[in-house]
C-alpha positions in Angstrom: 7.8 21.4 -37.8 10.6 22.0 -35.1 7.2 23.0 -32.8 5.1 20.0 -33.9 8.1 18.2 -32.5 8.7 19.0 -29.1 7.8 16.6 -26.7 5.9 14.7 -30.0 7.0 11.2 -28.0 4.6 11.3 -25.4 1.5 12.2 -27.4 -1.3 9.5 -27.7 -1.3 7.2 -30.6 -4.9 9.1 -31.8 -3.0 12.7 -32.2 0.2 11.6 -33.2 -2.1 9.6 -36.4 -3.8 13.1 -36.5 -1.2 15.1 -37.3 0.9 12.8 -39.9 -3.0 12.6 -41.7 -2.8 16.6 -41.5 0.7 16.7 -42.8 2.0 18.5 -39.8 4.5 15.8 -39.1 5.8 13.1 -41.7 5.7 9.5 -40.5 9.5 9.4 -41.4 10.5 12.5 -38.8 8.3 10.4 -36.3 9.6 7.1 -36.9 13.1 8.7 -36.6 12.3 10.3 -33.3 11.5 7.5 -31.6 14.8 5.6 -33.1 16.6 8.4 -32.0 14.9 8.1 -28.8 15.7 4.9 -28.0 19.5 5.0 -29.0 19.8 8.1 -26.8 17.7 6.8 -23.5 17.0 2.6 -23.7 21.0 1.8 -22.7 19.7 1.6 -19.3 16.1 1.1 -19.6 16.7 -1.8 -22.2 13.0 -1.7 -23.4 13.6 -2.4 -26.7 15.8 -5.3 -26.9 14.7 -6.4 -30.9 15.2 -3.2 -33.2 14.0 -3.5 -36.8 14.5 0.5 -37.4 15.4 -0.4 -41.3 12.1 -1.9 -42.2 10.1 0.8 -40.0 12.0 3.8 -42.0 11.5 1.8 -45.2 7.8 1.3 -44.1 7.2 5.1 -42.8 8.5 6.2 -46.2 5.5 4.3 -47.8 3.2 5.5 -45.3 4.5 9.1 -46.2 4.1 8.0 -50.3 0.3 6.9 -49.8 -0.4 10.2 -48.0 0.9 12.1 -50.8 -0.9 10.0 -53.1 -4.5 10.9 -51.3 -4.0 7.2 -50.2 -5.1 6.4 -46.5 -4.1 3.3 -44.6 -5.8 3.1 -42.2 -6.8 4.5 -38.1 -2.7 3.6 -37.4 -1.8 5.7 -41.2 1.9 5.9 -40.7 2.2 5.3 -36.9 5.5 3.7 -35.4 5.0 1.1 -32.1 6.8 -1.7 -30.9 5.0 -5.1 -29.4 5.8 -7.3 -26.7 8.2 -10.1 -27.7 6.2 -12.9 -27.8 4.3 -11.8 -30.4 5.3 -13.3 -33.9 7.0 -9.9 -36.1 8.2 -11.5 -39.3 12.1 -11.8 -39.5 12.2 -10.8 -35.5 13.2 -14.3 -33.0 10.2 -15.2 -30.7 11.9 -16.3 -27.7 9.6 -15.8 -24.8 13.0 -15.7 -22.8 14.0 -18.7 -23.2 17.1 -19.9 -24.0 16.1 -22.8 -26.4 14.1 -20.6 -28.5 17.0 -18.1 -29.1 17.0 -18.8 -32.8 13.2 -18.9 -33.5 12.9 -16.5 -36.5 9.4 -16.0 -37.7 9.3 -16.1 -41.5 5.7 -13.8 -41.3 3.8 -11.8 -39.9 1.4 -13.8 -36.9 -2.4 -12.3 -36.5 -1.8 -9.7 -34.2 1.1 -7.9 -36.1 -0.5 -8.2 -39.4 -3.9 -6.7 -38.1 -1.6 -3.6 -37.2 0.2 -3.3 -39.9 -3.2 -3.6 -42.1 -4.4 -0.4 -40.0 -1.3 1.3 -41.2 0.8 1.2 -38.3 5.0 -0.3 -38.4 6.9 -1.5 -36.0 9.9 0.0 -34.4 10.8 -3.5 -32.6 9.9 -5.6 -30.3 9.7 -5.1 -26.0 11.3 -7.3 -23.2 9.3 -10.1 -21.3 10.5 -12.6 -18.5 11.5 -16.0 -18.9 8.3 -18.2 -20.0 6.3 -14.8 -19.9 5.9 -15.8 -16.0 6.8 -12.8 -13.7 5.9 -9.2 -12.0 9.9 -8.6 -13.5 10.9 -8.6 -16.8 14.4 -10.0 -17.2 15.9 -13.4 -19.4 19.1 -15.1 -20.6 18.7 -13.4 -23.6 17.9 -9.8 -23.6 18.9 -9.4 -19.7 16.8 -6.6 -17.3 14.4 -4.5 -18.0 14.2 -1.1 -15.9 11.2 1.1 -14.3 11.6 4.6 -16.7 11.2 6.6 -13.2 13.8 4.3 -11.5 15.9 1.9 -13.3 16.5 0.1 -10.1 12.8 -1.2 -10.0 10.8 -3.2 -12.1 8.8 -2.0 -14.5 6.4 -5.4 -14.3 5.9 -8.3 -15.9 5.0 -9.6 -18.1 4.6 -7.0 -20.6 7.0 -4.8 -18.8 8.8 -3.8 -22.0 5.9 -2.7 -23.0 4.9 -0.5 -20.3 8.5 0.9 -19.9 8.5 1.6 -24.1 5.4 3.9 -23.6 6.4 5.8 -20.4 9.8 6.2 -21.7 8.3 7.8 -25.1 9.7 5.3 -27.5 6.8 4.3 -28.9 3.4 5.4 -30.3 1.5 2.3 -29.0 1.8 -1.6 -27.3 0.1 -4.7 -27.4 0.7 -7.3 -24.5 -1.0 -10.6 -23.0 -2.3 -11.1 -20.0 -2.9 -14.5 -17.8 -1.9 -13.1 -14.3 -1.6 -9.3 -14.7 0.9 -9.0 -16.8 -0.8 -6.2 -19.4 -2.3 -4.5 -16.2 0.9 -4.5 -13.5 3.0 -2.9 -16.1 1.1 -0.5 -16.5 0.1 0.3 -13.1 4.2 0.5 -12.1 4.8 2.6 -15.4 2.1 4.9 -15.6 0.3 3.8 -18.4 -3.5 2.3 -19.7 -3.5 -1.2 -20.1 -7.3 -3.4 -21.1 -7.2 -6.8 -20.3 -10.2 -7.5 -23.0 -13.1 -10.0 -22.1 -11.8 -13.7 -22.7 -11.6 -14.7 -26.2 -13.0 -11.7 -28.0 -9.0 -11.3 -29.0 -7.2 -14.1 -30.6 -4.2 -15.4 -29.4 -3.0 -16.5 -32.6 0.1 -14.8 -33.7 1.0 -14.8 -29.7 2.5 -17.8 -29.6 6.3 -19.7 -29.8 5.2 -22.9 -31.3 2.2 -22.3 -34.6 -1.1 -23.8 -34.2 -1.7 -24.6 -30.6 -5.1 -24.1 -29.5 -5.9 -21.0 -27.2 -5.3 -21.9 -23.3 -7.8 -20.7 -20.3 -7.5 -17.8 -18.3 -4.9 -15.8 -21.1 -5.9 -12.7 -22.8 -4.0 -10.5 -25.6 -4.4 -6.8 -25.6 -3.4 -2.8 -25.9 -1.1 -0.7 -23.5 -1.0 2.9 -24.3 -0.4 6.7 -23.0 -4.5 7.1 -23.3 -7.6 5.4 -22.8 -9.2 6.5 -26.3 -5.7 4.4 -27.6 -6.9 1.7 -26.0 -10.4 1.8 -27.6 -8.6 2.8 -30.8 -6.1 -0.8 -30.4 -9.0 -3.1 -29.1 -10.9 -2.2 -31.8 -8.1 -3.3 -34.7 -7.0 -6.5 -32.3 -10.5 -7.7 -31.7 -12.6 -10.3 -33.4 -13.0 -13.9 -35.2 -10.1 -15.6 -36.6 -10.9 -17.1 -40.4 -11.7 -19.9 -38.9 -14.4 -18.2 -36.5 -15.4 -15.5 -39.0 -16.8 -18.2 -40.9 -19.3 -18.6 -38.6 -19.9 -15.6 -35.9 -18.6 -11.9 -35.8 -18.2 -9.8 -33.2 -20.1 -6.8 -31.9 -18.9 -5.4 -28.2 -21.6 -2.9 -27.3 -20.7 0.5 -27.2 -19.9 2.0 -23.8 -23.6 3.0 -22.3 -22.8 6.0 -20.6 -20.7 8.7 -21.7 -20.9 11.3 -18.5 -18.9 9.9 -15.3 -22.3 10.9 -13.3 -23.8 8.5 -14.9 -21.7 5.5 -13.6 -22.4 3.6 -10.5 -19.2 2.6 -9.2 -17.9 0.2 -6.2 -14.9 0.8 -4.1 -12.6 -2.3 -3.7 -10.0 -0.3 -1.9 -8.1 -3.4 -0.3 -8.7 -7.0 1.2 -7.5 -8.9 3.8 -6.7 -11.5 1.5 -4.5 -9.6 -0.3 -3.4 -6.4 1.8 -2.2 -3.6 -0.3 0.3 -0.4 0.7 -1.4 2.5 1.9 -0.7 4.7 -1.0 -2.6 2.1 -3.2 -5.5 2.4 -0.9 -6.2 5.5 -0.1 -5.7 6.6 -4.2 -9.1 4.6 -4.4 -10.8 6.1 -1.8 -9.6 9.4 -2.7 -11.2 8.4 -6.4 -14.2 7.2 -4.6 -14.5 10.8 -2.8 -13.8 12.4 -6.3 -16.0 10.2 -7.9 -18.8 11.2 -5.0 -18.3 15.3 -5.7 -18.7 14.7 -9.2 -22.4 13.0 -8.6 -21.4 9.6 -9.5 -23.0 6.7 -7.0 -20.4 5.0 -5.1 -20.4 2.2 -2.8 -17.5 0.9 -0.3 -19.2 -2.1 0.8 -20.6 -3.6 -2.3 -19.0 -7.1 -3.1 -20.1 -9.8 -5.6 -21.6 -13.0 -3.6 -18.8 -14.7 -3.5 -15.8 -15.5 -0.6 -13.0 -13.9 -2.1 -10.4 -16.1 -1.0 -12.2 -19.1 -2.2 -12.6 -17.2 -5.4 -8.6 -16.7 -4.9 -7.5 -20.7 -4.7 -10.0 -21.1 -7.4 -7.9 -18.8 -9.7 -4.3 -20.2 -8.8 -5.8 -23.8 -9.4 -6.6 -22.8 -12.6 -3.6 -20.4 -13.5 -0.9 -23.0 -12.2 -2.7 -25.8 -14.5 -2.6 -23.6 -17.4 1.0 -22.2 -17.0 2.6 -25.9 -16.4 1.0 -27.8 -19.4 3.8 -27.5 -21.4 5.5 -30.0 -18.8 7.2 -33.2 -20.4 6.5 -36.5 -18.6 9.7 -36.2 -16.2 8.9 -33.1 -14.8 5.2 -34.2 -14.0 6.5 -37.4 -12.3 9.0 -35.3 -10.5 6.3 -32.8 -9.4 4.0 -36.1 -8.3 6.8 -37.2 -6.2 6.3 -34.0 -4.1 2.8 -34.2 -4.3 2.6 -37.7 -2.6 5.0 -36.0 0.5 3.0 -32.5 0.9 0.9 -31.8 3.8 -2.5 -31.9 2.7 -3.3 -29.0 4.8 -0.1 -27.2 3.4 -1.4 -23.6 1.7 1.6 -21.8 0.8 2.4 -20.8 -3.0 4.5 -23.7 -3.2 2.3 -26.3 -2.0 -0.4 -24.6 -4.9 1.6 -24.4 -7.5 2.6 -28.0 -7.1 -1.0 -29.4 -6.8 -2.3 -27.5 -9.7 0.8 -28.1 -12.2 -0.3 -32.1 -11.9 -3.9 -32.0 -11.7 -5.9 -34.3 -13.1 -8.4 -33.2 -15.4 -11.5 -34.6 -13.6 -10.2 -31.8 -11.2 -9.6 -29.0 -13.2 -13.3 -29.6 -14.7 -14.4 -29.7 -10.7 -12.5 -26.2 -10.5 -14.3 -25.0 -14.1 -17.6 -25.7 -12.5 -16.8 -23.5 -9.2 -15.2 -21.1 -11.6 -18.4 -20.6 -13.3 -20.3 -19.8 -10.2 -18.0 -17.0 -9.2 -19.4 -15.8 -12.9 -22.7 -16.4 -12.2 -22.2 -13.8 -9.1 -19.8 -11.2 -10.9 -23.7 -11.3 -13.6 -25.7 -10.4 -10.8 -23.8 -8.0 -9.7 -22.9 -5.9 -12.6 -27.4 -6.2 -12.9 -26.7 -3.6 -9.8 -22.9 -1.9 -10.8 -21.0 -1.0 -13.8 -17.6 -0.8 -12.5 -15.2 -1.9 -9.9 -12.1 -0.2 -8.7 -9.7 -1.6 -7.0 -5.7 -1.9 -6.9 -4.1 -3.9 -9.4 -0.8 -4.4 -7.1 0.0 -4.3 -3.5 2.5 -1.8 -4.2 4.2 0.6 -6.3 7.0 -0.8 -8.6 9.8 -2.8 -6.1 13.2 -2.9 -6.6 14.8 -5.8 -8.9 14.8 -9.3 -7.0 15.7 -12.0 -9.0 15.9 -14.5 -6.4 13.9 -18.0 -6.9 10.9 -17.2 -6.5 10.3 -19.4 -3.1 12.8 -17.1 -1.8 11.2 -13.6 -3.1 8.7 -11.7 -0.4 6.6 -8.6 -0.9 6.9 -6.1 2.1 4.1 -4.0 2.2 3.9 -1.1 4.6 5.8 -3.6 6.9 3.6 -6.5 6.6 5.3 -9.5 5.0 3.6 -11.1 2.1 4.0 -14.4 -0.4 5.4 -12.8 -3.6 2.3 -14.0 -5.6 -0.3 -12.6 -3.3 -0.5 -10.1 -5.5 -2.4 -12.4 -8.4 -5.0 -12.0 -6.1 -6.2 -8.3 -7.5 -4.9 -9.7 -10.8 -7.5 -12.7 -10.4 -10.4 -11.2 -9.8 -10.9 -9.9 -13.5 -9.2 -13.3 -15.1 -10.6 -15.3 -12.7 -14.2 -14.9 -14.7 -13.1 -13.9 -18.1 -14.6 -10.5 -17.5 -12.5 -6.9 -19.1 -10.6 -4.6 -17.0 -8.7 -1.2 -18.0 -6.1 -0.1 -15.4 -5.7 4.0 -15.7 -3.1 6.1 -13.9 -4.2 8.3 -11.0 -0.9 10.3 -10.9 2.5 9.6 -8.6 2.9 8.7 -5.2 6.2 10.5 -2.7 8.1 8.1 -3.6 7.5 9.6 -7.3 6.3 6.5 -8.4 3.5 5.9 -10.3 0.0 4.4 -8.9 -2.6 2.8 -11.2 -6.1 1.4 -10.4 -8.2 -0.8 -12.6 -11.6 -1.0 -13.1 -13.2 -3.7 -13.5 -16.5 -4.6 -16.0 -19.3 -6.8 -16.8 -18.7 -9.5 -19.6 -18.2 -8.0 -23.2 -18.2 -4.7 -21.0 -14.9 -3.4 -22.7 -15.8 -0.1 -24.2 -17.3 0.4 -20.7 -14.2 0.5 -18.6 -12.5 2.1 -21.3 -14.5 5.2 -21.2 -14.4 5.2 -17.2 -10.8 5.6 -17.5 -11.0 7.9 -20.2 -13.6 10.1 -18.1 -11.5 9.5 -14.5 -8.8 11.5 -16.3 -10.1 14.8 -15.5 -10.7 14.1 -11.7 -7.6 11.8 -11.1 -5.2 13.2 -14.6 -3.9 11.1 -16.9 -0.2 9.6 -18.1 2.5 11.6 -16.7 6.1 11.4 -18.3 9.2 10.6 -15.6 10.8 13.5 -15.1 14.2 12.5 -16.6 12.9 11.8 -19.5 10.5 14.4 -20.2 11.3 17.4 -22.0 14.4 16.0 -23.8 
C-alpha cells in the first residue's frame, strides 16, 4: 500500500478508479490523501476555499462497503474531486463571489453534482472562482486569491482557476468548470492541465447556476478539467446529455472520435494573429507541434483559415459575450450605461466602448449579431469538410502576475507589445464564438518554468475528436507535468 501511495495525487482519475476497483488502494486512504494534501499545501494556493472532508470520508467509506460487497458504482467507483464553486453541492453556499450571495446554501444536489456522484465519485469541496465568474484571475470578497501552483504570485486563470490550480496542485482526482470566455481552457493552459469546452448545449447548465430555473444563456458551456485527456472523455461522457425535460424527447449520441492514429489527422496551424498577438513562447510551441506533427506523417497546414475576417468574427463574439454577461443588469444600471452610450464616439473601439454597446443592446441587434454569428458557422462547416483540427494558443501568454486593478486600468504586455487586457478572448472566441468543442492539452513548460497549453479546436459535435488529438499529442509534446514544489511530497 505505502508504494501504491507515492505520488498517488497526481495519477489520472481512470487509474486512480483502477486501482480502488482492484483493491490496491481503498477510497478512504485516497480520500484522506488528498485532505491531507490540501491542509498541508492549499494555505497559500487557497484552491479549495469550501471543504466538506466529513461527508467525502463518510461517502469513501461507503464506496469502500459496496466494493466489498461485489457492489460497483459506477466509472467514478470511490473517486474523490472537488468542482468549481458555482456549481450547486448540497449543504456547500453558491456564491459566485459575490458578496450578496454569501449565505446561499443549496439544500441538494444540482444536475451536474448529482450525475457525479451517481457515477460513484464524492466530493472533497468546492474550488475558487472570480467575482461574477468574470475574469482571467480568480480572487472575491469571500474566499480572497487564488494562486498559480508553480508561482503563487501569478494567476492561475479564471474562471475556473480553482479548478485548474486543485488538479496541478494534486488535491483532487478530477474538476468540472464552465466556460463563456475561456475560463475552463485558460486555467488550464496557465496550470498545466486538459480542459474541453464541449460543443454548445450537449452539457446542461442546470445545476450551474445561483438562482434555480433560469433558462440556459448563449455562448456558456459546462465541462471537465483533468490531469489527462482519456479523464476528459471519461467526465464528458457522465456530464453530457438531455435534461428530463429534453430526454423526453431527444438523446444524445456524439460520434466517436474517427481516427485513432495521430497520422491520420489533418491538422491546421493557428500559431498567432495580428488581431490578437501572442508571446513568442506561445508561438513557436505550435509550430514546434506543427513540425512534430509533420515527422510523425500527419498533414499540416500554416496557412489554412476558415472564410471568415477574423476580427470581424472577433467584435462579433464580444457583442454577443458582453450582452450575455450584463443581462442580469437591473433598470438603473442599464439607464446609467445608456447615458454613456448616448456620449461615446461612434467610432470609439476600445474594450470600454464594447462592453458598453453590447451590455444595452437592443434585441433587434443582438438577433442582427445572431445572424452574422451563424455565418462565421457556416464557414468553420466548410472548413472542417477539409480539416479536423485547429491549434492554436488559448492565451497571449503564460500565467501573469496578480493584478487586480479595475479592469480599464489592467494591460497585457506581451514580449513588449502593449495589449487591452481582454484581447486575449480573442483565441478564447474563436471556439465559443460558433458553439463548436475545443480541448486545450499541455505541451510541457516554458524558461520561465511556466506552463504552456494549446487547444485544438473541432467541428460541431466533434468532442471525442479533439479529445483523442490531445490524448495522441501526448507522446510527441508529453503530457501534465507536476510543479516542482509540489511533486514528490
Amino acid at each position: 500500500m505505502t508504494e501504491v501511495m507515492n505520488n498517488i495525487e497526481y495519477q489520472s482519475a481512470s487509474e486512480l478508479v483502477r486501482l480502488i476497483k482492484s483493491g490496491a488502494v481503498s477510497s478512504v486512504a485516497l480520500t484522506e490523501h488528498y485532505i491531507d494534501r490540501i491542509e498541508q499545501f492549499d494555505g497559500d494556493i487557497n484552491a479549495v476555499v469550501v471543504r466538506t472532508f466529513d461527508a467525502a470520508r463518510r461517502a469513501a467509506k461507503q464506496a469502500d462497503d459496496a466494493l466489498a460487497e461485489g457492489r460497483d458504482l459506477g466509472p467514478l467507483h470511490g473517486l474523490p474531486m472537488t468542482i468549481k464553486e458555482s456549481y450547486v453541492l448540497e449543504s456547500t453556499p453558491t456564491t459566485w463571489g459575490l458578496e450578496a450571495f454569501r449565505e446561499n446554501h443549496a439544500t441538494a444536489d444540482g444536475l451536474a453534482v448529482a450525475r457525479f456522484k451517481g457515477a460513484g465519485a464524492h466530493f472533497l469541496g468546492k474550488t475558487n472562482v472570480p467575482v461574477d465568474l468574470a475574469d482571467f484571475q480568480s480572487y472575491n470578497p469571500i474566499y480572497g486569491t487564488t494562486g498559480n501552483p508553480f508561482d503563487v504570485g501569478r494567476t492561475p486563470g479564471g474562471s475556473s482557476g480553482g479548478s485548474a490550480a486543485a488538479l496541478a496542485a494534486g488535491f483532487s482526482g478530477l474538476e468540472a468548470g464552465s466556460d463563456i470566455g475561456g475560463s475552463i481552457r485558460n486555467p488550464a493552459h496557465f496550470c498545466g492541465v486538459y480542459g474541453h469546452k464541449p460543443t454548445y448545449g450537449i452539457v446542461p447548465m442546470q445545476g450551474h447556476e445561483l438562482v434555480p430555473g433560469l433558462a440556459q444563456g448563449d455562448l456558456a458551456v459546462c465541462g471537465p478539467l483533468a490531469r489527462s485527456a482519456e479523464d476528459l472523455k471519461l467526465a464528458l461522457s457522465i456530464m453530457a446529455g438531455p435534461t428530463a425535460r429534453q430526454g423526453s424527447g431527444w438523446q444524445l449520441a456524439l460520434p466517436q472520435a474517427k481516427h485513432q492514429r495521430l497520422e491520420d489527422f489533418k491538422v491546421v496551424i493557428w500559431a498567432t494573429d495580428d488581431v490578437a498577438p501572442v508571446a513568442s513562447i506561445v508561438a513557436e510551441r505550435a509550430l514546434d507541434l506543427g513540425a512534430r506533427l509533420e515527422a510523425a506523417g500527419v498533414t499540416v497546414s500554416y496557412t489554412a483559415r476558415p472564410n471568415f475576417d477574423p476580427e470581424a468574427a472577433h467584435q462579433n463574439y464580444r457583442t454577443l459575450l458582453n450582452a450575455a454577461m450584463t443581462a442580469g443588469m437591473d433598470r438603473a444600471q442599464v439607464a446609467r450605461l445608456m447615458e454613456r452610450v448616448a456620449h461615446l464616439d461612434p467610432l470609439d473601439q476600445s474594450d470600454d466602448a464594447i462592453n458598453t454597446r453590447a451590455a444595452v443592446l437592443p434585441h433587434r441587434e443582438w438577433l442582427r449579431a445572431n445572424h452574422r454569428r451563424e455565418a462565421i458557422r457556416a464557414a468553420w462547416d466548410q472548413f472542417f469538410g477539409d480539416w479536423d483540427v485547429v491549434v492554436c494558443p488559448q492565451m497571449a501568454s503564460t500565467a501573469f502576475t496578480h493584478d487586480h486593478r479595475p479592469f480599464g486600468q489592467r494591460r497585457l504586455i506581451t514580449d513588449g507589445l502593449d495589449q487591452p487586457y481582454f484581447d486575449q478572448l480573442f483565441w478564447a472566441g474563436l471556439a465559443i464564438n460558433a458553439y463548436l468543442p475545443s480541448t486545450v492539452f499541455p505541451t510541457g513548460l516554458a524558461e520561465n518554468g511556466l506552463p504552456v497549453g494549446l487547444q485544438a479546436i473541432g467541428g460541431p459535435f466533434q468532442d471525442y475528436l479533439t479529445i483523442e488529438f490531445a490524448r495522441l499529442v501526448e507522446g510527441l509534446m508529453g503530457g501534465f507535468v507536476p510543479p516542482p514544489s509540489l511533486s514528490g511530497s
